[in-house]
DRENDO-1510 file (C-alpha; in Angstrom, 1 decimal, always signed):
<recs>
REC; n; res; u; v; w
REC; 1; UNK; +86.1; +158.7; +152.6 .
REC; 2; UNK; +83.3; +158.5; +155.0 .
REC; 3; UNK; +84.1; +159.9; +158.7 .
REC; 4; UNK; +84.4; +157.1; +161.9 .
REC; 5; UNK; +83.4; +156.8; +165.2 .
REC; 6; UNK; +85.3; +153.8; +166.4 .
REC; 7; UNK; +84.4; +152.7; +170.4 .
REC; 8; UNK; +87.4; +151.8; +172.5 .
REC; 9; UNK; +84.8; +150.3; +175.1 .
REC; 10; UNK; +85.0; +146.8; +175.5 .
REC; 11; UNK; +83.5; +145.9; +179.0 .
REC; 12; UNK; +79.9; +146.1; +179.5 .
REC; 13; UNK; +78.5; +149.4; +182.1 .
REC; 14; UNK; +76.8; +148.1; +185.7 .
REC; 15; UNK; +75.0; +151.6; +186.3 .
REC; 16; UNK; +73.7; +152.7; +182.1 .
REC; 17; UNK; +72.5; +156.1; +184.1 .
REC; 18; UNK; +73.1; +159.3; +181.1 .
REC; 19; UNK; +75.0; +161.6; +182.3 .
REC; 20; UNK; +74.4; +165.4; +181.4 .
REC; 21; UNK; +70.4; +166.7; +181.0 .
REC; 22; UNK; +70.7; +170.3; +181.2 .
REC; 23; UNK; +67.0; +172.7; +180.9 .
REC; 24; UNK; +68.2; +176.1; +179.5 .
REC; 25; UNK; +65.9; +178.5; +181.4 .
REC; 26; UNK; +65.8; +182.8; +180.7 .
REC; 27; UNK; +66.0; +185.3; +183.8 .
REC; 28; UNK; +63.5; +187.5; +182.1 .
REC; 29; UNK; +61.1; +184.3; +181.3 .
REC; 30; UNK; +61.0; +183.5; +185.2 .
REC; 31; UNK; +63.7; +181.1; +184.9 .
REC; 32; UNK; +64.7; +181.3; +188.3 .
REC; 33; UNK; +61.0; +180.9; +189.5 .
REC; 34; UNK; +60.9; +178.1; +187.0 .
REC; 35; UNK; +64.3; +176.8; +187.9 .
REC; 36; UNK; +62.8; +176.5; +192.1 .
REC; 37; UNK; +59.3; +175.2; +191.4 .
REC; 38; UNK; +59.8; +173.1; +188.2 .
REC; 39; UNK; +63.3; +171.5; +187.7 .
REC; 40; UNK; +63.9; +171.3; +191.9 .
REC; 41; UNK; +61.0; +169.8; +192.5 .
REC; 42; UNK; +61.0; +167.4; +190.0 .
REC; 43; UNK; +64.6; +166.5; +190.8 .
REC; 44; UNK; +63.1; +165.8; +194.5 .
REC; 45; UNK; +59.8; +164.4; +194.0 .
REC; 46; UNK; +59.1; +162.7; +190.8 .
REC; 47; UNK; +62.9; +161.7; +189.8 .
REC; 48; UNK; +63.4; +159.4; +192.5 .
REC; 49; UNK; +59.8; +157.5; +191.2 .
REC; 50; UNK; +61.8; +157.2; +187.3 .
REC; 51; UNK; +64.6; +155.8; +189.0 .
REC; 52; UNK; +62.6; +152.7; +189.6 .
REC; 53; UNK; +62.4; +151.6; +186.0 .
REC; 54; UNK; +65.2; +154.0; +184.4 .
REC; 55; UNK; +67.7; +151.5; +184.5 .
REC; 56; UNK; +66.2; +148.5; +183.4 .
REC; 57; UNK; +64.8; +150.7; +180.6 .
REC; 58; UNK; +68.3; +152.0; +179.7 .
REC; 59; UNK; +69.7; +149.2; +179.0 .
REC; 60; UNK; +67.0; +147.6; +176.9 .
REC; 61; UNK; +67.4; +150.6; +175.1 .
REC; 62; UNK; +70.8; +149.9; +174.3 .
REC; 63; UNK; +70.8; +146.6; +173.8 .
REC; 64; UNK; +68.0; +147.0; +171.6 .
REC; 65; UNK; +69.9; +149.7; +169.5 .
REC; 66; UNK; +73.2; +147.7; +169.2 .
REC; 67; UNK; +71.5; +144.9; +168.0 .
REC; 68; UNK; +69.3; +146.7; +164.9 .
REC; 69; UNK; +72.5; +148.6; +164.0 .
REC; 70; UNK; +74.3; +145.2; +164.0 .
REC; 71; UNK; +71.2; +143.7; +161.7 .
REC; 72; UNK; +71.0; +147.1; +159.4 .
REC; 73; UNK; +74.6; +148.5; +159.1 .
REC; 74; UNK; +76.6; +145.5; +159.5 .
REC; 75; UNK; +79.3; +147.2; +161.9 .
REC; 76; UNK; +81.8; +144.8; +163.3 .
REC; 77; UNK; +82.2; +144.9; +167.9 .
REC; 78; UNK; +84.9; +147.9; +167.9 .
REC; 79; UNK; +82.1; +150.6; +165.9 .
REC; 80; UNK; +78.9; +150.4; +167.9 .
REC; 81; UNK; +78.5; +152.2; +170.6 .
REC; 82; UNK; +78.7; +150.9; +173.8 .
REC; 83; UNK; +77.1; +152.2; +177.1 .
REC; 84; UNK; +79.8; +153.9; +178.6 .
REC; 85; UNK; +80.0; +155.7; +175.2 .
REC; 86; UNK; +76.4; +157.3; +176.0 .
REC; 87; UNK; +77.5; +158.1; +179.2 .
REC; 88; UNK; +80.4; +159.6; +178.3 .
REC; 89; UNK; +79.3; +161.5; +175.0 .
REC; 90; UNK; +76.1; +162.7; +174.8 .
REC; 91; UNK; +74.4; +165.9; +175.9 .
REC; 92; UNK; +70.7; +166.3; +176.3 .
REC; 93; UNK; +69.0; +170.0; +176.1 .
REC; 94; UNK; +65.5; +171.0; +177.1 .
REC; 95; UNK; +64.6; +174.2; +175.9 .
REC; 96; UNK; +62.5; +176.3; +178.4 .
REC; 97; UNK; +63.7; +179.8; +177.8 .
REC; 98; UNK; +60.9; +180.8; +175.8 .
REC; 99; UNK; +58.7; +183.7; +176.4 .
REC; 100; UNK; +55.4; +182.0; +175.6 .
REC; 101; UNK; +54.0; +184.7; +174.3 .
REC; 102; UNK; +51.0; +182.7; +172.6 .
REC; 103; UNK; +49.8; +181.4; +176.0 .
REC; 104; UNK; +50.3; +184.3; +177.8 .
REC; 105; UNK; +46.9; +185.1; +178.3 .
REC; 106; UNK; +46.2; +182.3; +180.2 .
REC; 107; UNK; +49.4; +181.9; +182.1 .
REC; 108; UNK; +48.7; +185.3; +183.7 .
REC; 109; UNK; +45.5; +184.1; +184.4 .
REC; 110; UNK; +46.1; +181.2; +186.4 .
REC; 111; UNK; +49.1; +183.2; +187.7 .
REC; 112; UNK; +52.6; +184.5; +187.7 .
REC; 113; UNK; +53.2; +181.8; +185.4 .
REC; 114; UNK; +55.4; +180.6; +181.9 .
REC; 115; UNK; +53.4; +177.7; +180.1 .
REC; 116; UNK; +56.2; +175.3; +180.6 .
REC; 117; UNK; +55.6; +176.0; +184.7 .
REC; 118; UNK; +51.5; +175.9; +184.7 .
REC; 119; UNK; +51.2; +173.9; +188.0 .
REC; 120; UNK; +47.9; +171.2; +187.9 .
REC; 121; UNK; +47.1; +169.8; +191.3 .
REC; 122; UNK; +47.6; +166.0; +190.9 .
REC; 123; UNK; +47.8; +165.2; +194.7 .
REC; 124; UNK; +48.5; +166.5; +198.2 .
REC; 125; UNK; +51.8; +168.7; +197.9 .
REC; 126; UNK; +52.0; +167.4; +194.3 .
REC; 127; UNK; +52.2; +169.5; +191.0 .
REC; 128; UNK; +52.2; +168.5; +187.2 .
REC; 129; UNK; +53.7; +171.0; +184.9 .
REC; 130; UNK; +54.1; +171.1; +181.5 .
REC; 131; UNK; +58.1; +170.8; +181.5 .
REC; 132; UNK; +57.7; +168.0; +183.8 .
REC; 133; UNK; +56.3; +165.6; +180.6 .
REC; 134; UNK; +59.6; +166.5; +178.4 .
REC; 135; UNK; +61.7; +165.7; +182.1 .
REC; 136; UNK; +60.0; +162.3; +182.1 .
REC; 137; UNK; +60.5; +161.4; +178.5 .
REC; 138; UNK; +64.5; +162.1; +178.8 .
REC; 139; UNK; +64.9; +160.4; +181.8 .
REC; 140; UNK; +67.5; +158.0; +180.5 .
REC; 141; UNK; +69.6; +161.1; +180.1 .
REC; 142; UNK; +69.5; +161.8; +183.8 .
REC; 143; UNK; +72.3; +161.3; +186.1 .
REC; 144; UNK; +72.4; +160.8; +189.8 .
REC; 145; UNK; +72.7; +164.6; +190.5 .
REC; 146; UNK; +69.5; +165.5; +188.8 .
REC; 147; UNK; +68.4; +167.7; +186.0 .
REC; 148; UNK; +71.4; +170.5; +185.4 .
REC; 149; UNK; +70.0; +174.1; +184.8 .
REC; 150; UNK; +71.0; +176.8; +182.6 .
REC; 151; UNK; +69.6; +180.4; +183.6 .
REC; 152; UNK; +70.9; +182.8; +181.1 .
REC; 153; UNK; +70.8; +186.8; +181.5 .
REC; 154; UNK; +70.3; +187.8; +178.3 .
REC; 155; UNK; +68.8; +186.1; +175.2 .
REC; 156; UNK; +70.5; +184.7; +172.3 .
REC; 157; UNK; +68.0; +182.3; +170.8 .
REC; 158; UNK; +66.9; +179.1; +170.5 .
REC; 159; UNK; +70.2; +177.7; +170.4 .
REC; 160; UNK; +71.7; +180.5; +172.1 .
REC; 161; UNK; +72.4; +178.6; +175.7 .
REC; 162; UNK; +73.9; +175.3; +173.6 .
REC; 163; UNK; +76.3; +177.4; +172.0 .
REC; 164; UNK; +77.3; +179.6; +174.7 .
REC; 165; UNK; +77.9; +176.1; +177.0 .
REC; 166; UNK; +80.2; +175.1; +174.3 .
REC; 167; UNK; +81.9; +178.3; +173.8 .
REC; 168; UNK; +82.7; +178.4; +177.6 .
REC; 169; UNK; +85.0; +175.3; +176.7 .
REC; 170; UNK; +82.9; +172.4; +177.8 .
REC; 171; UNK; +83.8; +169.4; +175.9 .
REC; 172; UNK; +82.2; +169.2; +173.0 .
REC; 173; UNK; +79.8; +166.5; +172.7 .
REC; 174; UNK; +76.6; +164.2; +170.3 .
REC; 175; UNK; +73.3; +166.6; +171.7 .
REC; 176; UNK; +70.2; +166.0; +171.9 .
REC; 177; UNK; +67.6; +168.6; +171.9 .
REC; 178; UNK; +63.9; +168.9; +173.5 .
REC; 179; UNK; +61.4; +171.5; +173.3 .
REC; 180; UNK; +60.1; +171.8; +176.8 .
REC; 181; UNK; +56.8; +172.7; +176.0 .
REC; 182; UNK; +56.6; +169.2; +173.5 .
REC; 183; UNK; +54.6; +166.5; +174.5 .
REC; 184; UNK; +54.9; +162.7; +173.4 .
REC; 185; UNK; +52.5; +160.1; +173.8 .
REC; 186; UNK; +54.9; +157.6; +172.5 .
REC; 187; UNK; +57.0; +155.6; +174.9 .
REC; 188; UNK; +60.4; +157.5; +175.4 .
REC; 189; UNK; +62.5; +154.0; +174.7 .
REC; 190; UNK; +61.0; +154.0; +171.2 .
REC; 191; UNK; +62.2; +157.3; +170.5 .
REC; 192; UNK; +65.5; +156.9; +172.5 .
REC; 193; UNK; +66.0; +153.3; +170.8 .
REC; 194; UNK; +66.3; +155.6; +167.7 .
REC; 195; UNK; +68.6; +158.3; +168.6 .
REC; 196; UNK; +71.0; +155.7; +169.8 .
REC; 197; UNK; +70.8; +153.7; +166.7 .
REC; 198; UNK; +71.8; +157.1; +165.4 .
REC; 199; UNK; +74.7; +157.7; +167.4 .
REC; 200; UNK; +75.7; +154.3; +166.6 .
REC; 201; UNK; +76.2; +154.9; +163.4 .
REC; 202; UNK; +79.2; +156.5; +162.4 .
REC; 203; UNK; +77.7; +157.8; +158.7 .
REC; 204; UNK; +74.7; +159.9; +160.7 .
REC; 205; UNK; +74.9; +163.6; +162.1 .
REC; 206; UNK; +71.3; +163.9; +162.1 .
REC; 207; UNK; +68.4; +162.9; +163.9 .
REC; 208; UNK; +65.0; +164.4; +164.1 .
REC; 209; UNK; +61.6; +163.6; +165.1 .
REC; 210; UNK; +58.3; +164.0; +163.3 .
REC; 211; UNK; +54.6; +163.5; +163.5 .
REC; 212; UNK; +52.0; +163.0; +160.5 .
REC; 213; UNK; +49.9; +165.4; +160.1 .
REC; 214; UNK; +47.4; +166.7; +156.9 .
REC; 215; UNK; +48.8; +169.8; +154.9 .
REC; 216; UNK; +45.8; +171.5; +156.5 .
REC; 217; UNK; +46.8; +170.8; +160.2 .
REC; 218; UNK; +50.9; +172.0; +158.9 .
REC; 219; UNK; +50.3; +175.0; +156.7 .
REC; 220; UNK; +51.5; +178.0; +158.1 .
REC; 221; UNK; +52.2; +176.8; +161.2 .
REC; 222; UNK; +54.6; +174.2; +161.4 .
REC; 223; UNK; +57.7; +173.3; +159.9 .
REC; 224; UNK; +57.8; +170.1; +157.4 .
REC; 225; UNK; +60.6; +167.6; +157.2 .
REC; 226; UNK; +60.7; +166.5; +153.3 .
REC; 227; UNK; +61.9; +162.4; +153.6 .
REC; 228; UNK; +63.1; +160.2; +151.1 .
REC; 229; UNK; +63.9; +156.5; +150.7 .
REC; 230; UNK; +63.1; +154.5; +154.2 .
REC; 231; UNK; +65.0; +153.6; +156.4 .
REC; 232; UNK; +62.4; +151.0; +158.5 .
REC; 233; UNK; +59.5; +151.1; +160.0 .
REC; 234; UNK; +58.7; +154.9; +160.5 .
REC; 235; UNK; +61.9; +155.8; +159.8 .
REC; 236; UNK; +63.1; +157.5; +156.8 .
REC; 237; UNK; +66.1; +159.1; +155.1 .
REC; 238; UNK; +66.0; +163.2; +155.3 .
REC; 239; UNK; +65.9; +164.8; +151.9 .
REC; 240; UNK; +64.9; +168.8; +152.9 .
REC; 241; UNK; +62.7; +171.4; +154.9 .
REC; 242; UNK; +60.1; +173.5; +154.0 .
REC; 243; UNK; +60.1; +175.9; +156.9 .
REC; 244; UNK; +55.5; +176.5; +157.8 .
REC; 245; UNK; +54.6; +176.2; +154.1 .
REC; 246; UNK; +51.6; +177.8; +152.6 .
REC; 247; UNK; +48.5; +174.6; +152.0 .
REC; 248; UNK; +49.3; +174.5; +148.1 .
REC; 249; UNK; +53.0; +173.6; +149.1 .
REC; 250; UNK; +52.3; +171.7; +151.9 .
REC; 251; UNK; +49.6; +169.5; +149.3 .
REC; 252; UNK; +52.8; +169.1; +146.9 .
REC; 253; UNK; +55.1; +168.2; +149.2 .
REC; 254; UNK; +52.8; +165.5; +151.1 .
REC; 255; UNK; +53.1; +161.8; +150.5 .
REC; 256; UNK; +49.7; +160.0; +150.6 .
REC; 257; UNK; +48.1; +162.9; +151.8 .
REC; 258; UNK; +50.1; +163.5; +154.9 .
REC; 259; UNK; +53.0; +165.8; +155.9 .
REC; 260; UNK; +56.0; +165.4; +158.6 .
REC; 261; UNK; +55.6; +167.8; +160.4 .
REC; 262; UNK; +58.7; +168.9; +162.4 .
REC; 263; UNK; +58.8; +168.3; +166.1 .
REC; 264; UNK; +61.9; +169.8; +167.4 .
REC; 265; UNK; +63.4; +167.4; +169.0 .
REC; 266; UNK; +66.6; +166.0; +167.5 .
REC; 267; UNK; +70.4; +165.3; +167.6 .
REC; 268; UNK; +73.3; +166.6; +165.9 .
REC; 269; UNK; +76.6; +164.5; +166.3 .
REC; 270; UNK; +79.8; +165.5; +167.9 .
REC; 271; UNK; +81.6; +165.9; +164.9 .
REC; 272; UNK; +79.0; +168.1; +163.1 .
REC; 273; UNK; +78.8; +170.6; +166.9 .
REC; 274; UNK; +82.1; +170.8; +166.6 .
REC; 275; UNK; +82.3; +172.2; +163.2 .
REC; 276; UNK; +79.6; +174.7; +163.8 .
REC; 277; UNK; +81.4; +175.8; +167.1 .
REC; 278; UNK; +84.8; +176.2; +165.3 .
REC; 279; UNK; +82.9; +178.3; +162.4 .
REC; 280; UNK; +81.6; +180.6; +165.1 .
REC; 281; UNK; +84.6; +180.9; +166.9 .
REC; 282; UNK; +86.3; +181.9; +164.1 .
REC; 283; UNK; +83.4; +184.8; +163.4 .
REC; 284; UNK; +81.1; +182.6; +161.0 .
REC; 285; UNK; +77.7; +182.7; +162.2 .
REC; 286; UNK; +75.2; +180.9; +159.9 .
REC; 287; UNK; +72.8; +180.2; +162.3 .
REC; 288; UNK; +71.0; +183.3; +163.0 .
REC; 289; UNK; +67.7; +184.5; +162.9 .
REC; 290; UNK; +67.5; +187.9; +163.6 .
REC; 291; UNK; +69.9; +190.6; +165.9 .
REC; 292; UNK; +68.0; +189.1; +169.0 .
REC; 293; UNK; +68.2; +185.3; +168.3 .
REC; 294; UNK; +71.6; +185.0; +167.0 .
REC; 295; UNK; +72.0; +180.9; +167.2 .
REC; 296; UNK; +68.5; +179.5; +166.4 .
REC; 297; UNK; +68.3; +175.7; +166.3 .
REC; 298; UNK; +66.2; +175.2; +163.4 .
REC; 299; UNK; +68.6; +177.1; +161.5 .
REC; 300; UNK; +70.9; +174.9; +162.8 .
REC; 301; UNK; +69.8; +171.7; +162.2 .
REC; 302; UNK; +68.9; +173.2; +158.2 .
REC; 303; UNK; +72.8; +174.2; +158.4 .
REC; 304; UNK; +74.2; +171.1; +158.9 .
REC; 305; UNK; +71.6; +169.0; +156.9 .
REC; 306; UNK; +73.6; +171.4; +154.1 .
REC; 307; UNK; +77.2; +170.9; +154.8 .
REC; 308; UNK; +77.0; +166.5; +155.2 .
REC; 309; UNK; +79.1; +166.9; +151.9 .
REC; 310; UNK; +81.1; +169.5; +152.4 .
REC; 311; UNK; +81.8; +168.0; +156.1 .
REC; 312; UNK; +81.7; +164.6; +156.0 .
REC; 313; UNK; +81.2; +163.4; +152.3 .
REC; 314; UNK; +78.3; +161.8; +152.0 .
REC; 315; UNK; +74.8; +163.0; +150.4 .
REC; 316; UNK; +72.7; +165.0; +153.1 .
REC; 317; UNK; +69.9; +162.4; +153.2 .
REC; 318; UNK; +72.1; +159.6; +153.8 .
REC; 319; UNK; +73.4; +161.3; +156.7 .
REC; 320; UNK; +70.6; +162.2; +158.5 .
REC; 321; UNK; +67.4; +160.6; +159.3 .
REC; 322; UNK; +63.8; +161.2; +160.6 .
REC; 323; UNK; +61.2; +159.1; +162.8 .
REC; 324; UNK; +57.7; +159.6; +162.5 .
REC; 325; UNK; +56.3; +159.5; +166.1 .
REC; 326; UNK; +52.1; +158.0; +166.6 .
REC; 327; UNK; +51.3; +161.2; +169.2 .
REC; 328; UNK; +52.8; +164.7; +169.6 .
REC; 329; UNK; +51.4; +168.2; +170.4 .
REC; 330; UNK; +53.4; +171.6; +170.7 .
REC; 331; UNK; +51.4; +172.6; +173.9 .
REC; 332; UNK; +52.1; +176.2; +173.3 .
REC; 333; UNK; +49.1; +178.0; +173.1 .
REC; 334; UNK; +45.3; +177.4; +175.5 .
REC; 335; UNK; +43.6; +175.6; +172.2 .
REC; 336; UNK; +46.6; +172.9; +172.1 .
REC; 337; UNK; +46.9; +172.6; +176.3 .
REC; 338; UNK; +42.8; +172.0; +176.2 .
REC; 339; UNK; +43.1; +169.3; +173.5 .
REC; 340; UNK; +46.3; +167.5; +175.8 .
REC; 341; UNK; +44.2; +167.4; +178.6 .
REC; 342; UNK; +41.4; +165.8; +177.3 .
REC; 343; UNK; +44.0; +163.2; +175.9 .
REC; 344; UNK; +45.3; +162.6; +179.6 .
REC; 345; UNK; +42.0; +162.8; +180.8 .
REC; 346; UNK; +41.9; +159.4; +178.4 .
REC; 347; UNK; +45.3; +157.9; +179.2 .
REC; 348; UNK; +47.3; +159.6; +176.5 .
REC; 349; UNK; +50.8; +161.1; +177.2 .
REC; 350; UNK; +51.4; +158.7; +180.5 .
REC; 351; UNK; +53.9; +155.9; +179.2 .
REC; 352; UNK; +56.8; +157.7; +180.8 .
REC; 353; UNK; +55.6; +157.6; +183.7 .
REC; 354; UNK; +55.6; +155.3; +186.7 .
REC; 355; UNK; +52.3; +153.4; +186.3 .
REC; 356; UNK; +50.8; +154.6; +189.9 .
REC; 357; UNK; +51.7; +158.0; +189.0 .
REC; 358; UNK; +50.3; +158.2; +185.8 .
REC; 359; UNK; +47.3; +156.7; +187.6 .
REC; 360; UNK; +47.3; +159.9; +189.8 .
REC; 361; UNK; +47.6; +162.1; +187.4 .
REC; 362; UNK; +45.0; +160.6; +185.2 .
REC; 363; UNK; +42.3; +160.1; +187.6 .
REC; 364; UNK; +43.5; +164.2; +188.7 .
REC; 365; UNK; +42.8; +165.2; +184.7 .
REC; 366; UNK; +39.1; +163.4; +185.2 .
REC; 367; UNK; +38.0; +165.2; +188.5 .
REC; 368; UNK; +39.9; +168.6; +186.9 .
REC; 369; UNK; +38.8; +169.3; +183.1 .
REC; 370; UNK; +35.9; +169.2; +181.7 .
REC; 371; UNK; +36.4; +170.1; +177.9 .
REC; 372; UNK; +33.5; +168.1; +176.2 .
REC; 373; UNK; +30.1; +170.0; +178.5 .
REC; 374; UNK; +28.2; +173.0; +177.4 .
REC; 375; UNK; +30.4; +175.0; +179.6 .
REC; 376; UNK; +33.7; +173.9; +179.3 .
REC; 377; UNK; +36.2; +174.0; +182.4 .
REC; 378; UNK; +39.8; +173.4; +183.4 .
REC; 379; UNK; +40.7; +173.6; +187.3 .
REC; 380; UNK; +43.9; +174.6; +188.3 .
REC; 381; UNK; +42.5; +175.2; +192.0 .
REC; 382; UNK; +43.3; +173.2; +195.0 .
REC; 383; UNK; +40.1; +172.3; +195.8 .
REC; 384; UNK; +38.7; +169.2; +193.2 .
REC; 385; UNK; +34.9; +170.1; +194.2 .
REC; 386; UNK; +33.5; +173.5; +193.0 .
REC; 387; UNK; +30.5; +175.2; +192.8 .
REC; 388; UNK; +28.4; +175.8; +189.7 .
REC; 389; UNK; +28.6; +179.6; +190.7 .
REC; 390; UNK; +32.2; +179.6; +190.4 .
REC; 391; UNK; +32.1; +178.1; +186.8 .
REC; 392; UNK; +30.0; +180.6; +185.6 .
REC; 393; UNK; +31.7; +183.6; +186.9 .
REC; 394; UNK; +35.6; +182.0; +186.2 .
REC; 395; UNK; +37.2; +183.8; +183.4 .
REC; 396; UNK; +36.9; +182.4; +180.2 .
REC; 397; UNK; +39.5; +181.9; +178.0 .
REC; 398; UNK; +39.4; +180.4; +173.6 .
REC; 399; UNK; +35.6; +179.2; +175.5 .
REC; 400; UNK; +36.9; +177.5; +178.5 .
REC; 401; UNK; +36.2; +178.7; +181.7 .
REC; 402; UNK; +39.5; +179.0; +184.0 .
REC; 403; UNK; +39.4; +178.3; +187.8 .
REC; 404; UNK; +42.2; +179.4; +189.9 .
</recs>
């Protein structure tokens, strides 16, 4: 017999605001540093410009996800989710812990820096960093009090900080889980529209996000997410992984010449959390990656992709699913961060933000980086006009010339 999730709910919500964002940050990353000039900041100047359109868009969302659930599923009123539900229930995680050890380099350059806090100058007394684009795209999932922020002492992985907020006896709850150095151009009510379609559904423990990308682009350096039957448009039915396969896998495994490659950002249901939480109370740890990083989320996610049966009786692929996103890019390392900017520089990577401030940061991109020239340049300076001089002698980084 198939597990659940029946909604008592049964007035509508005036105030759809998400309740619990939390950015798990590391003391030895600079995530007090972070935790000041990122997350405080954002909560006090660009959170109050996504409140203008984060309710409207919140409840479109769910409305929107109700009603394809309804049309695919067939539930009957008392098992869809209602919008106190998402309130209530789900827990949103951006991961900023990380080291960052592949953009190093340039992070020291520009400064005492980690690559999800590299400040870019968009206006007067106004910073863009890179954590600040995964804030925007979950801003359904912030409540009045602002982004929440977990600094831990010592690491434990990946999924280290989830696990230890639910082993401190916080109620257990459907996550969803953001790499803070991820960046979507696709609207963040497309991909939300999904995850509550997810939640909605009482058969699903699974959610993730991927992008197309050739076997060339994947192999050996991302993770693939093997699909199955579809499940809509860009959506389809999760069959396996195949964790940064070589190019002849990565050729096998593609489907008209394209791989999914695995994003990181996705959602595990309540039910499935609180099985893996119980299993590690109890001393089971099946998650780990090493001594160091003892709960890892990709193990994780593969974990309970493995136990739908044994948990919840039903196949693994019809109990989780996977969308396939138009725009994505793990900013992690200079290469990636110069091909982003150019994007923005061209309007890419904006949509979750208010339009005038996407404006600014746009036309900032355009005065700032100049990627395409014979000497290639990114400004992270104060000043928008510099001298030729100060090109040439600027330190040059992958053949882009940094000035701080």
């Amino acid at each position: 017999m198939e597990i659940q999730r029946v909604s008592t709910v049964s007035k509508p919500v005036e105030s759809p605001n998400f309740k619990a964002f939390y950015v798990t940050l590391s003391e030895k990353n600079l995530g007090k540093q972070i935790a000041t000039n990122v997350v405080d900041t954002f909560n006090s100047k660009i959170l109050p410009e996504l409140r203008k359109t984060q309710e409207a868009e919140a409840t479109a969302i769910i409305a929107r996800a109700n009603k394809e659930t309804l049309a695919r599923d067939g539930f009957i009123g008392g098992i869809v989710t209602k919008a106190q539900d998402l309130i209530e229930k789900v827990d949103v995680f951006g991961l900023g812990a990380g080291s960052g050890s592949r953009f190093k380099e340039l992070a020291q350059t520009v400064g005492d820096y980690n690559k999800i806090s590299l400040p870019f100058r968009f206006g007067k007394d106004k910073n863009i960093h890179m954590l600040d684009f995964a804030l925007a795209m979950n801003k359904f999932f912030i409540g009045k009090e602002g982004v929440n922020k977990i600094i831990a002492s010592q690491p434990s992985g990946s999924f280290g900080d989830i696990v230890q907020h639910y082993l401190a006896g916080n109620p257990i709850k459907d996550i969803i889980v953001c790499c803070g150095d991820n960046v979507f151009g696709d609207k963040a009510s497309d991909i939300m529209t999904f995850f509550t379609k997810t939640i909605n559904n009482p058969n699903k423990h699974l959610g993730l996000v991927g992008v197309a990308r050739t076997p060339e682009e994947v192999a050996n350096r991302f993770g693939v997410l093997e699909v199955a039957q579809p499940r809509g448009e860009n959506e389809f039915q999760l069959s396996g992984f195949s964790e940064k396969p070589p190019i002849e896998e990565a050729k096998k495994i593609a489907v008209d010449g394209k791989n999914i490659a695995n994003t990181g950002l996705f959602y595990i249901s309540k039910e499935a959390m609180g099985n893996l939480i119980n299993e590690i109370k109890s001393g089971v740890n099946n998650i780990k990656k090493n001594d160091t990083e003892i709960y890892d989320f990709a193990n994780a996610v593969k974990y309970v992709h493995s136990k739908m049966n044994d948990w919840f009786k039903i196949l693994p692929e019809r109990g989780a699913d996977v969308k396939v996103v138009n725009k994505w890019e793990d900013v992690g390392e200079p290469q990636a961060l110069y091909s982003f900017a150019t994007e923005v520089k061209n309007g890419e990577f904006l949509a979750n933000f208010p339009k005038e401030m996407a404006n600014e940061i746009q036309t900032s991109f355009n005065k700032r980086v100049r990627l395409e020239e014979k000497m290639p340049y990114i400004n992270f300076s104060e000043v928008e006009e510099i001298s030729a001089d100060k090109i040439i002698n600027a330190k040059d980084i992958e053949g882009v010339k940094i000035i701080v």
